[in-house]
N, C-alpha and C positions, 0 to 999 in steps of 0.2 A: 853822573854829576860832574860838573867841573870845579875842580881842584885848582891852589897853585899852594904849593911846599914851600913853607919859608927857609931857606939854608940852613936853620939848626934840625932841623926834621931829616933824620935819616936817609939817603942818598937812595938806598934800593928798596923804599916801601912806594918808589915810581912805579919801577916794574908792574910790581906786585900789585895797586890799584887800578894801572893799566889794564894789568890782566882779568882786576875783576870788572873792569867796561869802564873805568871814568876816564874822562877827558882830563887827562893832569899835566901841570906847567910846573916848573921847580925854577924857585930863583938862582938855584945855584948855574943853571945851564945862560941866563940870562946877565945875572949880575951878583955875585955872592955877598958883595958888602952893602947893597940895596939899605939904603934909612929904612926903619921900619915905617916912617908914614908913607913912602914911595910905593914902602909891598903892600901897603895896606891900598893904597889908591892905586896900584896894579890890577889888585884883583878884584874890587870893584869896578873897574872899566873894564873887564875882560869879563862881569859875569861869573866870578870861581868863589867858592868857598877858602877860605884863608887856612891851614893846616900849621901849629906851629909850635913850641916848646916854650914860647918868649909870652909873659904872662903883659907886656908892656902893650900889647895889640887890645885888651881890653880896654884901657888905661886912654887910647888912643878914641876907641870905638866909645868909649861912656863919657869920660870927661872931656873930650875934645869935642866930640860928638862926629869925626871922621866917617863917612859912610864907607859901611861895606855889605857885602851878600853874603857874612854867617862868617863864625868864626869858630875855629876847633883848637883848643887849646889843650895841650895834653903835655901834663906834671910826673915825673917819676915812672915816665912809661919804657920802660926796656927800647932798645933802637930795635930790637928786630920783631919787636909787639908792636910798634907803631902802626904800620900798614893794616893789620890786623884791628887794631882798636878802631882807628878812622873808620874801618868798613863798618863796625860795628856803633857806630856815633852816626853815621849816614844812612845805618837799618834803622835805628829808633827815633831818629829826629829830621830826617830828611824837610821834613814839612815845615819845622822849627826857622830847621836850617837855612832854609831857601829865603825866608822872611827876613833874614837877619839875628837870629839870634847866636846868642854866644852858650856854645858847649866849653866846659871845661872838665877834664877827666883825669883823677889822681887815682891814682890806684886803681880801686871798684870803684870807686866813687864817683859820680857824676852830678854836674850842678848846669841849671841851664838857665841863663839871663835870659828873658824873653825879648823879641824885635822891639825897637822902638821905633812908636809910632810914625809913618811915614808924611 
């Protein structure tokens, strides 16, 4: 899948996605202070799924109505469980994802906005 890590998304769950075969882009290698609707229409024009800690990317993608290609939102998630959970939001929802929907994952907990219509 292609990825791009918003800067509050842990620095070395790169690698580690890397390693398990996505295509991943991180804002921080780019531009770390990126507006959020910049990362949000980054990764839209590049095709990536959006990866991020910042709950305001929903906010952007629903009542703005900002397009993007999916969005992973993860709440209260350890930094070095990141990497780890995305793989595991990318196993169960890839198909969601690609559409544009929005994951969001607290804890166990998972909630999935479905794509709006295109």
């Amino acid at each position: 899948m292609r990825l791009l890590l918003d800067a509050n998304v842990w620095y070395p769950a790169k690698p580690e996605l890397q390693a398990a075969g996505h295509d991943v882009m991180a804002v921080e290698d780019i531009q770390p202070s990126m507006p959020d609707p910049e990362v949000l229409h980054l990764a839209n024009a590049e095709g990536r799924i959006l990866i991020t800690l910042d709950k305001d990317f929903g906010r952007l993608a629903v009542k703005h109505k900002l397009p993007h290609r999916g969005i992973i939102q993860m709440r209260r998630i350890p930094a070095r469980a990141q990497a780890r959970t995305v793989i595991e939001m990318l196993m169960l929802y890839a198909d969601r994802l690609t559409l544009g929907a929005i994951v969001t994952v607290t804890g166990s907990r998972k909630r999935i906005r479905p794509p709006e219509p295109r």
